[in-house]
C-alpha positions in Angstrom: 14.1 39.3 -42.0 12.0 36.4 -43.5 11.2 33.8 -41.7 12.9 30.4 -41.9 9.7 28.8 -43.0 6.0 29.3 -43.7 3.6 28.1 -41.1 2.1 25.0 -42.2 -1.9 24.8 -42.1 -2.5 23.5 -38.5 -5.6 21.0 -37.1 -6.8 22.9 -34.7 -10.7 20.7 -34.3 -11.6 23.0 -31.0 -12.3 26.7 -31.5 -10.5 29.0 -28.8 -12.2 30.6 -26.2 -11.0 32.9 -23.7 -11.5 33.4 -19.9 -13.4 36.1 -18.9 -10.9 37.1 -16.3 -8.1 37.4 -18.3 -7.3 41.4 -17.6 -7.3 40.5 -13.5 -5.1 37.7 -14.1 -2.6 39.8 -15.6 -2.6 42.5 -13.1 -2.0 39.5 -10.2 0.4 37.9 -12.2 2.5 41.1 -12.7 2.6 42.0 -9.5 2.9 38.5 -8.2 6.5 38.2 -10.1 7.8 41.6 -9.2 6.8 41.0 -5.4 9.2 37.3 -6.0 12.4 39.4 -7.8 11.4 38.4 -11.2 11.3 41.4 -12.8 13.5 44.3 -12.5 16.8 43.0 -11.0 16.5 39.8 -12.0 18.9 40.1 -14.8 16.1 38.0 -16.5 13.5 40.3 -17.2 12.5 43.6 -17.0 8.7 44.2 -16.8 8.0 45.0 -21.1 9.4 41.1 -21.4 6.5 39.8 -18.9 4.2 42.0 -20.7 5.3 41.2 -24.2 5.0 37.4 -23.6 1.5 37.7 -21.8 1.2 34.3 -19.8 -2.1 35.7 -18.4 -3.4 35.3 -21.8 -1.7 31.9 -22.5 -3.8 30.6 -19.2 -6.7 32.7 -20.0 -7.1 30.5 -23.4 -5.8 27.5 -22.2 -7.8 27.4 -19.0 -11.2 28.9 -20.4 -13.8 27.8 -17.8 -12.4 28.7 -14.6 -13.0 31.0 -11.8 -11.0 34.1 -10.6 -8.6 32.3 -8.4 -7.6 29.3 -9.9 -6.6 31.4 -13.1 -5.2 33.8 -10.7 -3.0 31.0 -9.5 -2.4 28.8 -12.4 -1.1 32.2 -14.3 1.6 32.1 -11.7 2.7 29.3 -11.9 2.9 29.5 -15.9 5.4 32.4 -14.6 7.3 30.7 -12.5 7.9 28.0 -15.3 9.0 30.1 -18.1 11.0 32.3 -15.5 12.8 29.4 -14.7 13.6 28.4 -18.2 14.8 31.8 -19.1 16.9 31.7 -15.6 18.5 28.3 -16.2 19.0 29.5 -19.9 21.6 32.5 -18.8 22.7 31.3 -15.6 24.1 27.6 -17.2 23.2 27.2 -20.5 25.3 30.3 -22.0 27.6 29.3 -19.6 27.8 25.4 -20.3 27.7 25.2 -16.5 26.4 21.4 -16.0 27.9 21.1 -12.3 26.2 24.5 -11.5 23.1 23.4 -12.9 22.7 20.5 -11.2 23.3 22.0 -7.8 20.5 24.6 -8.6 18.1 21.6 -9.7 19.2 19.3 -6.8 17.7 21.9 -4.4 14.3 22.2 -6.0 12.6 19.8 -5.1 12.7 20.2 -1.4 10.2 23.2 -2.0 7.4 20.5 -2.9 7.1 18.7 0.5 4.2 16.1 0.3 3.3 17.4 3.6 3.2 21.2 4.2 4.4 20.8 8.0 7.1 19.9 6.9 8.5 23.4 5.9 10.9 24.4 3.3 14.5 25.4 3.4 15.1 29.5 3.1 14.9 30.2 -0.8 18.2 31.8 -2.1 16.8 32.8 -5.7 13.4 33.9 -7.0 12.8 30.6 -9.0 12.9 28.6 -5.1 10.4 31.6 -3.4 8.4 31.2 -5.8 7.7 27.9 -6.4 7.6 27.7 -2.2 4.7 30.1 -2.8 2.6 28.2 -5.8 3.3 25.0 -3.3 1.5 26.4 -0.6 -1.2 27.9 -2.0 -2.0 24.7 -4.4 -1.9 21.4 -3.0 -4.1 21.7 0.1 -7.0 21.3 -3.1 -5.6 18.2 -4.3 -4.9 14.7 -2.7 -1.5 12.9 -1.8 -1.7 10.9 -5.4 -1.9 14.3 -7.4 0.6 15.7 -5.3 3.1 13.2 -5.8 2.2 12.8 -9.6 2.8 16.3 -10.1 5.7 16.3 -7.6 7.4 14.1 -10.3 5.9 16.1 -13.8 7.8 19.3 -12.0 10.9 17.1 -10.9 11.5 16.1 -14.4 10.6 19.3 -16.2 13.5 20.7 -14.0 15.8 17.9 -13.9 15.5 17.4 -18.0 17.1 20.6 -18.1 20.4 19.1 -18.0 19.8 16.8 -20.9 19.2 19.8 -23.1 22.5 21.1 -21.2 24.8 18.1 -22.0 23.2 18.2 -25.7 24.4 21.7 -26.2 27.5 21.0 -24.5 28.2 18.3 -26.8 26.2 19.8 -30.2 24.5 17.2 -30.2 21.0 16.9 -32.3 19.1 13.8 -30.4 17.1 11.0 -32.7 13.1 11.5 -33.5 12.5 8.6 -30.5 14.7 9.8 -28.0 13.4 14.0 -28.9 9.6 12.7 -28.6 10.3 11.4 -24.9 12.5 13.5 -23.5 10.7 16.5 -24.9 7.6 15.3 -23.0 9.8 16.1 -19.5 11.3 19.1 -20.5 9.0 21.0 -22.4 6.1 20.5 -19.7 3.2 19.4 -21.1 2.8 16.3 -18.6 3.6 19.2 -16.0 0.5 21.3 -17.6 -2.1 18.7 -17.7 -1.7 17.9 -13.6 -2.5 21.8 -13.7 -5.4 21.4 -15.9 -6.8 18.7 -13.0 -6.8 21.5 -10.9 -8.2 24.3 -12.6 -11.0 22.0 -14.2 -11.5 20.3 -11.1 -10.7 17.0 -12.8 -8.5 15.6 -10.6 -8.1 12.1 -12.5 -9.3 8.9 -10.0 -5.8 6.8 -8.6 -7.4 3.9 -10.0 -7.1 4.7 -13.3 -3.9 7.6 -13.5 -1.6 5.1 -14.7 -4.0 3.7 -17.1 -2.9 2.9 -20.5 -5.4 5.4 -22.1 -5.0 8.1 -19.3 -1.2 7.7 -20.4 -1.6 8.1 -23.5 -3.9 10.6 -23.9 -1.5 12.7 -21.5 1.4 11.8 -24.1 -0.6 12.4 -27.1 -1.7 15.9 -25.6 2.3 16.5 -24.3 3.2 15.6 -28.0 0.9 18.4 -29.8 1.7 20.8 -27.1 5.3 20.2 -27.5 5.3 20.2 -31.4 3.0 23.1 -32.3 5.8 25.2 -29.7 8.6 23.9 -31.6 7.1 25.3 -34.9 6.6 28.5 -33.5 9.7 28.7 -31.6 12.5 27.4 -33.9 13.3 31.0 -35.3 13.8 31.9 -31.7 15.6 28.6 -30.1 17.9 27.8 -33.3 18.3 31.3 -34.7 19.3 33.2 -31.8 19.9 30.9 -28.5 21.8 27.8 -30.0 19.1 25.2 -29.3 19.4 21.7 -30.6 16.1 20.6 -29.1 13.5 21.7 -31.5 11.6 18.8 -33.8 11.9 20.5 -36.8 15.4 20.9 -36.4 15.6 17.3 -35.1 13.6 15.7 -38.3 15.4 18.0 -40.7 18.5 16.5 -39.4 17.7 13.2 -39.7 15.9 12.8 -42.6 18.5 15.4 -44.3 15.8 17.3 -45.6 15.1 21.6 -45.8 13.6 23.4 -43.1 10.1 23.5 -44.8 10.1 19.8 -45.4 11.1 18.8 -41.7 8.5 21.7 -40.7 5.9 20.0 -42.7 6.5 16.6 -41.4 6.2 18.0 -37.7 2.5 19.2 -38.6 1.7 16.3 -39.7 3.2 14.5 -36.7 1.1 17.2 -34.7 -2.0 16.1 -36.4 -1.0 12.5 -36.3 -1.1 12.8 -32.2 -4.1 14.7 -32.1 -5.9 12.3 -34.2 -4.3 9.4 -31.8 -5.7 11.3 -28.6 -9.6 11.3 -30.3 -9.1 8.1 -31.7 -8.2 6.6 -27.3 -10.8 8.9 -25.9 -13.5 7.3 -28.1 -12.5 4.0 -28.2 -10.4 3.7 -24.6 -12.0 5.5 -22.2 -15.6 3.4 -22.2 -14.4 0.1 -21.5 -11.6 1.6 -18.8 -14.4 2.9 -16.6 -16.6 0.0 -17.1 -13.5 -2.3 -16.3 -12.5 -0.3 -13.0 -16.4 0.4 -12.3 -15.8 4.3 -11.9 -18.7 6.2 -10.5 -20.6 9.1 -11.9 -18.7 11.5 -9.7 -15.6 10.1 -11.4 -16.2 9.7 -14.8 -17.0 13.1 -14.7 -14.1 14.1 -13.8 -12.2 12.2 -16.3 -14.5 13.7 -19.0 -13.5 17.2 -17.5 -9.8 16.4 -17.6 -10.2 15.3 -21.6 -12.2 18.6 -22.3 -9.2 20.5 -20.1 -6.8 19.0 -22.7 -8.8 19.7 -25.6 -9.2 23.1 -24.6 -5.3 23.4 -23.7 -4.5 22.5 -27.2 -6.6 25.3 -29.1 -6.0 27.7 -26.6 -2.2 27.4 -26.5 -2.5 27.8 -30.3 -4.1 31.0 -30.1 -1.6 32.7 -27.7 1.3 31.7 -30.0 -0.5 33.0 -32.9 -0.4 36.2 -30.8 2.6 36.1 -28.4 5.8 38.2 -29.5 7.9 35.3 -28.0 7.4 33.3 -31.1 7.4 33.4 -35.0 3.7 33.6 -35.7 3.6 35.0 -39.6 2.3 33.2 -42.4 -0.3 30.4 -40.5 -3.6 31.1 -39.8 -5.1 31.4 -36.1 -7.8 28.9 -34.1 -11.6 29.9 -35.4 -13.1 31.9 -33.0 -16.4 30.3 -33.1 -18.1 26.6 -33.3 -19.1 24.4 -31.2 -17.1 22.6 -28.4 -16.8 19.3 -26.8 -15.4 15.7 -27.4 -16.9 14.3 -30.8 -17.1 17.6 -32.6 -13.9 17.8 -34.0 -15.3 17.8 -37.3 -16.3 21.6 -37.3 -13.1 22.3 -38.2 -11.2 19.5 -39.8 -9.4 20.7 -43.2 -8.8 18.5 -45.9 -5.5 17.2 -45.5 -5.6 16.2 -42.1 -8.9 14.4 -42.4 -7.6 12.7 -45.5 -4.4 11.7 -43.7 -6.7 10.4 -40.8 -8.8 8.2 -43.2 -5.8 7.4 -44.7 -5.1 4.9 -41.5 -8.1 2.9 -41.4 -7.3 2.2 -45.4 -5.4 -1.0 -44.9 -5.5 -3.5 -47.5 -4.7 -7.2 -45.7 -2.7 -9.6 -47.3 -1.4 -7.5 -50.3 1.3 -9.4 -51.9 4.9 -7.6 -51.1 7.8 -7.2 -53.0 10.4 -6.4 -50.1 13.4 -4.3 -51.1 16.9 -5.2 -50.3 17.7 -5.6 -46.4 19.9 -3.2 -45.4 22.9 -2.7 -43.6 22.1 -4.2 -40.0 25.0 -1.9 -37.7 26.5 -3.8 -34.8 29.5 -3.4 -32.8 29.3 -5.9 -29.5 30.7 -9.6 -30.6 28.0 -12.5 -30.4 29.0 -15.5 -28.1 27.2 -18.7 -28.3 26.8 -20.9 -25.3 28.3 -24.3 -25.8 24.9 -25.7 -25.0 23.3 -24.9 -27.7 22.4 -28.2 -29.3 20.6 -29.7 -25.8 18.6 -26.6 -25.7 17.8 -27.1 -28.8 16.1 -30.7 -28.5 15.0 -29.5 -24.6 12.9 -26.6 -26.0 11.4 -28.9 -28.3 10.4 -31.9 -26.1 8.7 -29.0 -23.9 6.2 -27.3 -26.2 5.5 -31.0 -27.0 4.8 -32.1 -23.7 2.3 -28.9 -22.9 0.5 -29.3 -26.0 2.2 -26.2 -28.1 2.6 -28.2 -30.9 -1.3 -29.4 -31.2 -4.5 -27.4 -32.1 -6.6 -26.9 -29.4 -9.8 -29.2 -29.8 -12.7 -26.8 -30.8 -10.8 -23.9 -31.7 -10.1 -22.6 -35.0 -7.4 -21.1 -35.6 -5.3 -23.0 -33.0 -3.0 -25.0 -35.0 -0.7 -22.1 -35.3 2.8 -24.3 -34.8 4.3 -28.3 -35.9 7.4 -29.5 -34.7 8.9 -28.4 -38.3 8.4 -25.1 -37.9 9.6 -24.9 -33.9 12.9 -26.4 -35.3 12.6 -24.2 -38.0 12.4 -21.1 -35.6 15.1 -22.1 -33.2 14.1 -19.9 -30.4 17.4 -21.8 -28.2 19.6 -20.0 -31.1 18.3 -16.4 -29.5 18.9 -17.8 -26.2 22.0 -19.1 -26.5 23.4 -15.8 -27.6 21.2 -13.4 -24.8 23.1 -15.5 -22.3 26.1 -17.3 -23.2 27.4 -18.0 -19.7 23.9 -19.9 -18.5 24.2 -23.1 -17.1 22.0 -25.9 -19.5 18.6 -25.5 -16.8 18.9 -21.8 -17.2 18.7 -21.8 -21.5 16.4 -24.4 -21.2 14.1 -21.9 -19.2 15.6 -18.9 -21.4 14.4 -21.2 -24.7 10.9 -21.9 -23.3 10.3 -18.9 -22.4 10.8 -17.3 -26.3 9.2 -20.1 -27.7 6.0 -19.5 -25.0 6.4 -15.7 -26.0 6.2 -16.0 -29.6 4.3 -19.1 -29.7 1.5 -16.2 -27.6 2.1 -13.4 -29.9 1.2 -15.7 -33.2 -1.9 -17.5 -31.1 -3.8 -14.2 -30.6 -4.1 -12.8 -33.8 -4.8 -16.2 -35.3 -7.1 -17.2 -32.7 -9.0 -13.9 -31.8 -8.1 -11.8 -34.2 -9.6 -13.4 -37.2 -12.8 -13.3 -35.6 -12.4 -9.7 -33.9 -13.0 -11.5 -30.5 -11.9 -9.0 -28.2 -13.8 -10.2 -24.9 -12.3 -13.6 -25.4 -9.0 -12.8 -25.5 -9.5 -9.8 -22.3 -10.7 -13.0 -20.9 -7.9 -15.3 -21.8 -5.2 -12.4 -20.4 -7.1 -12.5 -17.2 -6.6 -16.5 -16.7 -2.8 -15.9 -17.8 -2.8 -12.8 -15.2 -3.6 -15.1 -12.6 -2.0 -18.0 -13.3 1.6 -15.9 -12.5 0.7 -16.0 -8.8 3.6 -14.5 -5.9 3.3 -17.3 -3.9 3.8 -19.8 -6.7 0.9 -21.8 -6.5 -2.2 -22.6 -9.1 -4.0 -21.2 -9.0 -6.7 -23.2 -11.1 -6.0 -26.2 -14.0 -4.5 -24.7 -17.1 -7.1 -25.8 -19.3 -4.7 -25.2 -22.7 -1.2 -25.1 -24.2 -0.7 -21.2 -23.5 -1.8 -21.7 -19.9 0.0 -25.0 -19.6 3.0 -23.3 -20.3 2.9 -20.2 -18.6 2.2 -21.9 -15.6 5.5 -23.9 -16.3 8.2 -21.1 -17.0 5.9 -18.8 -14.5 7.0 -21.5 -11.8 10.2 -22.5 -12.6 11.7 -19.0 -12.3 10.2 -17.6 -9.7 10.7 -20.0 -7.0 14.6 -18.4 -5.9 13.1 -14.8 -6.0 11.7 -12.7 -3.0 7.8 -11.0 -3.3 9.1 -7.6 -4.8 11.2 -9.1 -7.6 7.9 -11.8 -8.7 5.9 -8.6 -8.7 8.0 -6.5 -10.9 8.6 -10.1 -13.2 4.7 -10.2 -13.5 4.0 -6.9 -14.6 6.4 -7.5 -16.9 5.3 -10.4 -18.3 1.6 -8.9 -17.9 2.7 -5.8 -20.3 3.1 -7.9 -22.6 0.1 -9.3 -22.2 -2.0 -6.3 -22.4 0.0 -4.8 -25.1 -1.4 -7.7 -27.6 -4.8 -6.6 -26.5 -4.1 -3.1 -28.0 -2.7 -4.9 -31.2 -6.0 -6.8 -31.5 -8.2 -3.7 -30.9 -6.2 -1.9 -33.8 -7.1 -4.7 -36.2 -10.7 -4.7 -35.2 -10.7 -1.0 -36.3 -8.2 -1.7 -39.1 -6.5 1.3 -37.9 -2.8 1.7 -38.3 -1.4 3.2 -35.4 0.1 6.0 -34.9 3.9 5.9 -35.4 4.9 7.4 -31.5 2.3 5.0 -30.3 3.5 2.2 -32.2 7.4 2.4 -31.5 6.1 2.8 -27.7 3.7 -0.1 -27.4 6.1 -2.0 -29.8 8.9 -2.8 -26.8 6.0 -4.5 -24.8 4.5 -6.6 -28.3 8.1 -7.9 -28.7 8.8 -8.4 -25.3 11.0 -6.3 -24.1 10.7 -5.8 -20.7 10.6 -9.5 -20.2 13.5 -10.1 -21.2 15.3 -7.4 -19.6 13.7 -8.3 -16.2 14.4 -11.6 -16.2 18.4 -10.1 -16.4 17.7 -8.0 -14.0 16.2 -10.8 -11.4 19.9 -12.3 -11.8 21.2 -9.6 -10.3 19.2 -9.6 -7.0 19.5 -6.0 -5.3 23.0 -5.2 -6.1 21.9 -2.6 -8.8 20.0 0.3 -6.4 16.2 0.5 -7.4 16.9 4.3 -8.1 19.4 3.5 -10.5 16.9 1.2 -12.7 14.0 4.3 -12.1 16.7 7.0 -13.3 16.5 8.2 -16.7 19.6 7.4 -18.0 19.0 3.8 -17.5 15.1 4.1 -19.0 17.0 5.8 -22.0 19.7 2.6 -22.9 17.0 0.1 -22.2 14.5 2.2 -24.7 17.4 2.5 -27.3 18.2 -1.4 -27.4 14.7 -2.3 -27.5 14.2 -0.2 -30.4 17.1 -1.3 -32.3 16.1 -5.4 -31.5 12.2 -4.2 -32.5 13.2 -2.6 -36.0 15.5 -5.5 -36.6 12.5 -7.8 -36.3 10.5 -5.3 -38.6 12.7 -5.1 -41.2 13.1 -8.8 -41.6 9.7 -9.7 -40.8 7.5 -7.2 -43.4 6.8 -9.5 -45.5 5.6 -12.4 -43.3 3.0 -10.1 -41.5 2.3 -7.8 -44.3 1.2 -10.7 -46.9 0.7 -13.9 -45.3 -0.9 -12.9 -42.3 -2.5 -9.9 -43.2 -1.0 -7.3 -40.3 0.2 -3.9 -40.5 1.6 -3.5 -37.2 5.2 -3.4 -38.3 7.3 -0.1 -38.7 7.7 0.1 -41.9 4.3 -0.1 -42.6 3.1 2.7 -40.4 6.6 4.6 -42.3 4.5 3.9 -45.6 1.4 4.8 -44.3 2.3 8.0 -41.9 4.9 9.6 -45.0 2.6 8.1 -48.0 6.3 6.7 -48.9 6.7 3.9 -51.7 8.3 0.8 -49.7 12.0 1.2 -50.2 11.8 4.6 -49.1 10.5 3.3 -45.8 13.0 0.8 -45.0 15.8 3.0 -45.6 13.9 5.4 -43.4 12.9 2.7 -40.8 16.7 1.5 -41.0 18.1 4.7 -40.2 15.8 5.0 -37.4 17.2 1.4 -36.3 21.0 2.7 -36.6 20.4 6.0 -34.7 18.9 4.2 -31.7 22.4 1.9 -31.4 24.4 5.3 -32.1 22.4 6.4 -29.0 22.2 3.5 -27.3 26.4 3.6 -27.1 26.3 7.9 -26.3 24.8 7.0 -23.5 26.8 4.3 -21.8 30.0 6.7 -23.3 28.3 10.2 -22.3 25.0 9.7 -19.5 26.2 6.3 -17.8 29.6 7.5 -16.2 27.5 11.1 -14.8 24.8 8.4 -13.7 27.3 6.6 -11.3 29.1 9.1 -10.2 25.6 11.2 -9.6 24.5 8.5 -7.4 27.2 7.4 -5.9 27.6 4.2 -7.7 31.1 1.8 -7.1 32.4 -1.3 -6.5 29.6 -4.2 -6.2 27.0 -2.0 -7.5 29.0 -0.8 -10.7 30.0 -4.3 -11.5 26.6 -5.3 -11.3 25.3 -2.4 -13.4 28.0 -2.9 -16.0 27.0 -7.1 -16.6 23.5 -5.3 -16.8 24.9 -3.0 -19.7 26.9 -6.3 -21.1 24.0 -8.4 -21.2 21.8 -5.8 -23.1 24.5 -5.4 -25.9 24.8 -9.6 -25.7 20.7 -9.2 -26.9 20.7 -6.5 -29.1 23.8 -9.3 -31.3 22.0 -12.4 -30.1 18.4 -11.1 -31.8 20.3 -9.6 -34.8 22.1 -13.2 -35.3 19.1 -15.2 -34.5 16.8 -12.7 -37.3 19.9 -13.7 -40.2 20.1 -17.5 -39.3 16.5 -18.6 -37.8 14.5 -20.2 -40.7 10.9 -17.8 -40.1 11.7 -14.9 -42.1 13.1 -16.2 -45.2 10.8 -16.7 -48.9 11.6 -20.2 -48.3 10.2 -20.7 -45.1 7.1 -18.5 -45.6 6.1 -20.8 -48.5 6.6 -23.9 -47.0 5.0 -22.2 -43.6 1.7 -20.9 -44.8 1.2 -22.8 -47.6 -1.5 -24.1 -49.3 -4.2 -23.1 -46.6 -3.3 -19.2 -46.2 -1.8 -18.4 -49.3 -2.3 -14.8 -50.5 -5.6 -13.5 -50.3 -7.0 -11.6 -53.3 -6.5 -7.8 -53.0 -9.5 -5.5 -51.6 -11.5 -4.9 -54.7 -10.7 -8.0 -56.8 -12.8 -10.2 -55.9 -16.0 -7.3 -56.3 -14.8 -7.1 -59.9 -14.9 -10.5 -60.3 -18.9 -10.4 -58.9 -19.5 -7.7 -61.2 -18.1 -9.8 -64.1 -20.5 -12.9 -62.9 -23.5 -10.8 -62.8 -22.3 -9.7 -65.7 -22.8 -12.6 -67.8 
């Protein structure tokens, strides 16, 4: 039977190579399996299926450099992992058990004690025996913080399962956003790379694990593991066992496009995150071990962990082009042979995916736009104004006047970014007024200053260090603002400009009622945001649009976000359980209505950052750039993107939120709590719609009377050589 679709031509920039132990790992393995009741019996597999898929050879590629024993051991547990998908497949998902299969997940993770005195309970299947086994025999190599990182990878690989399971149950195909980061727990890859710290012996330093480039170069590797399986896999998962979670299916759904299309557009994704992972370990990694003063002991390690990841990525392409469990025809495998290492990618970089690369430092600033047509902006939860709208109003203003937001900054170009015209103009108490309708007039005066300090920020730093590309002065201006938002309230030093001066302000003023745990949550918060401007700034330097996962990812901290959905959560004290805010569900609504608030401010705002002040970090933008789309392709694109994330947004509080609360336990005080949570996110996601249609920044009117005469539209990139030329010329 032909295939559904031709293989696209894959990046694959590090040849394979293949551990010399393989045939000994595949003997272990084998018998390590049948000796656990995996094989014959199992009603799972018989002994041809663990022969026919090969998982020594998966880890022999994947895993080239190390010894005997750790491949012995890491085979197993590649095993155990696919054993356990294939067990939860027929034991729930044929069976649409959900209730079944989360009572076989709750148990699990008793069989990863931090501490291996504490014992585990008496296994009742061969998926609990043997990950009591690969327990035992791994973590006395690796410290508590690896343990308890990888602790979590394996918790939500397992527990993810049911997401897939209510998906099916509902046939369900999920959104691009919402595929990309659940895919990352279920299909493992975050789970792989704390194996390839142990195997490499690169166990990543604590200091740094939860860095932003250590994140995302663990995201960026999850993404191309997860998207090169779902192009080799799709015959398999959609053809014969129902799946709905597969990214080609998933963009061929939403873009309504054919099979070879959507499977196209997941290569290039694939690319796109591999690209995204060289582009952080050469430009991130430097300046994060200089910044956290990492030995040599440690940056080697590091360095081993990127190489592990690299290697992961060509080696897991070679077993698929080879293992019967997938549809390998009609691609071409990894080269055998070339050299290996970070920076030598381009050995083997074909055409099109160098060209796409170079395609996203080709940014022309301040091209004039011609918008198309807005489109339909979708949303069902009613906007409320608070009656105290119009003090705010004049409140807000009289603030940034008295701390000097209104003023340049004496010996500072670039400074005089705001007048009292265009605060007015903006009407940040608007927003504010619809976010919280039921605040008393102190609390949307301190709602209003805060979006006026926010955005007031977010134009300063391009205008004051990114003109110039200075990077070290604004790392060193996001240092003084990190320290100004001290947990005991005090000041720490004399604001010594408007953004301190009113930082300082709305950092003290809403503090003061909250306990040490709830400041420390509201700074990092606050401090994401921070640091997330940083990465806009280092993008610009390199003229580099991003990537469009990274972008929709770092976009809920450039917009602010979390901010605002911690400063709801500080007015709700501790009646919503900590473990209700860490669970999943929750991450999932909070990521949806972010998205859909960020894409409303895309859409409106394209033209503003495209063409008066020269950016590119705006979805539709990256849409254009990533799909080499014309412009009203990509709003429609960017638009649906925007609708499915407030069609998931309400799935979740209709499907997810109910088997949340009655998961945990959740009633009475708690519930109410958690559902004025829910409430107030919807009153944001119609408060920054409203504010987007009515506020005077967006419009052609304002923009003219805004950034005219002095930054008018800047001639095209090549237009004013031609007009040298013609000089010379004469």
């Amino acid at each position: 039977m032909a295939q559904p679709f031709e293989l696209p031509d894959f990046y694959v920039p590090y040849p394979a190579r293949i551990n010399p132990h393989y045939e000994e790992a595949r003997v272990h393995t084998k018998d390590w399996a049948r000796s656990f009741g995996m094989l014959e019996g199992s009603g799972v597999w018989e002994e041809h299926d663990l022969d026919s898929h090969d998982y020594a050879l998966l880890c022999s590629y994947t895993h080239p450099d190390c010894g005997s024993e750790a491949l012995d051991l890491v085979t197993d547990w590649y095993t155990w992992v696919f054993f356990f998908d294939d067990h939860f497949l027929e034991t729930f998902k044929r069976t649409l058990d959900r209730e079944g299969g989360k009572a076989y997940l709750d148990r699990l993770p008793a069989f990863m004690p931090m501490d291996l005195a504490d014992g585990y309970p008496e296994a009742t299947n061969p998926v609990e025996a043997g990950l009591a086994d690969l327990w035992q025999r791994t973590v006395p190599h690796m410290s508590a913080d690896w343990r308890a990182r990888f602790a979590e990878s394996t918790r939500n690989l397992l527990n993810e399962s049911l997401w897939e399971l209510s998906n099916i149950n509902e046939g369900r195909v999920a959104n691009p956003v919402e595929y990309i980061e659940m895919r990352r727990k279920v299909g493992g890859a975050p789970w792989s790379a704390g194996l390839i710290e142990y195997a490499a012996n690169a166990e990543v330093p604590g200091s740094v694990a939860h860095s932003r480039p250590l994140r995302v170069l663990r995201d960026a590797f999850s993404d191309g593991v997860h998207l090169r399986n779902d192009l080799f896999s799709y015959e398999r998962e959609i053809g014969e066992e129902g799946e709905l979670s597969n990214g080609v299916l998933v963009l061929e759904t939403f873009l309504g496009c054919s099979t070879q299309q959507a499977a196209d557009a997941v290569n290039d994704l694939l690319t796109s995150r591999l690209q995204q992972f060289e582009n952080t370990a050469l430009t991130e990694l430097a300046p994060l071990v200089v910044e956290h003063a990492l030995g040599p002991e440690e940056v080697a390690r590091v360095l081993a962990y990127v190489k592990g990841m690299q290697d992961w990525q060509s080696g897991g392409h070679e077993w698929h082009m080879r293992s019967s469990r997938y549809m390998n025809g009609g691609g071409a495998a990894a080269p055998a042979l070339g050299p290996t290492g970070l920076g030598t990618s381009a050995a083997d970089i074909r055409l099109a995916a160098g060209v796409r690369g170079l395609r996203s430092f080709t940014h022309t600033p301040y091209r004039r736009a011609v918008p198309a047509p807005l489109p339909a902006f979708p949303m069902p939860y009613p906007l409320t104004l608070n009656p105290h709208l119009d003090g705010a109003r004049e409140s807000v203003v009289a603030w940034a006047r008295e701390f000097g937001l209104l003023d340049p900054e004496p010996g500072v170009p670039g400074s005089d970014v705001w007048n009292e015209a265009k605060l007015r103009d903006y009407d940040f108490a608007l927003c504010a007024a619809g976010i919280d309708p039921d605040a008393t007039p102190a609390e949307l005066d301190l709602s209003s200053a805060w979006l006026t300090w926010g955005t007031y920020a977010d134009d300063y730093y391009p205008a004051v260090f990114g003109r110039p590309r200075d990077l070290l002065g604004a790392k060193a201006a996001n240092e003084r603002l990190h320290a100004l938002m001290t947990l005991d309230g005090s000041l720490p030093f004399a604001p010594r400009n408007a953004l301190e001066s009113g930082l300082a302000d709305v950092w003290r003023r809403t503090v003061a009622p909250f306990g040490q745990g709830a400041r420390a949550a509201f700074r990092k918060a606050v401090g994401d945001m921070l640091d997330s401007w940083l990465w806009e700034l280092a993008n610009g330097a390199q003229n580099r649009i991003p990537d469009p996962v990274d972008y929709i990812e770092m976009r809920r901290a450039t917009f602010g976000s979390d901010l605002t959905m911690s400063l709801s959560r500080l007015g709700r004290g501790e009646a919503v359980p900590e473990e209700v805010y860490a669970s999943g569900t929750l991450r999932a609504i909070e990521d949806s209505a972010a998205d859909y608030a960020c894409l409303v401010n895309d859409l409106h705002s394209y033209r503003k950052e495209t063409e008066y002040e020269g950016e590119f970090h705006n979805l539709v933008r990256v849409v254009e750039n990533f799909f080499s789309c014309e412009h009203p392709v990509a709003v429609d694109i960017v638009a649906d993107l925007m609708a499915s994330r407030l069609s998931q947004f309400a799935h979740l509080l209709d499907g997810e939120l109910p088997l949340l609360k009655q998961d945990l336990a959740i009633e009475g005080e708690a519930e109410q709590a958690l559902d004025g949570y829910v409430r107030e996110l919807q009153d944001w996601m119609a408060a920054v719609l409203h504010w987007h249609r009515e506020c005077r920044r967006y419009t052609d009117d304002a923009l003219r009377r805004h950034f005219a005469p002095s930054t008018a539209v800047r001639p095209e990139l090549g237009t004013a050589a031609m007009r040298i030329l013609e000089t010379i010329g004469r």
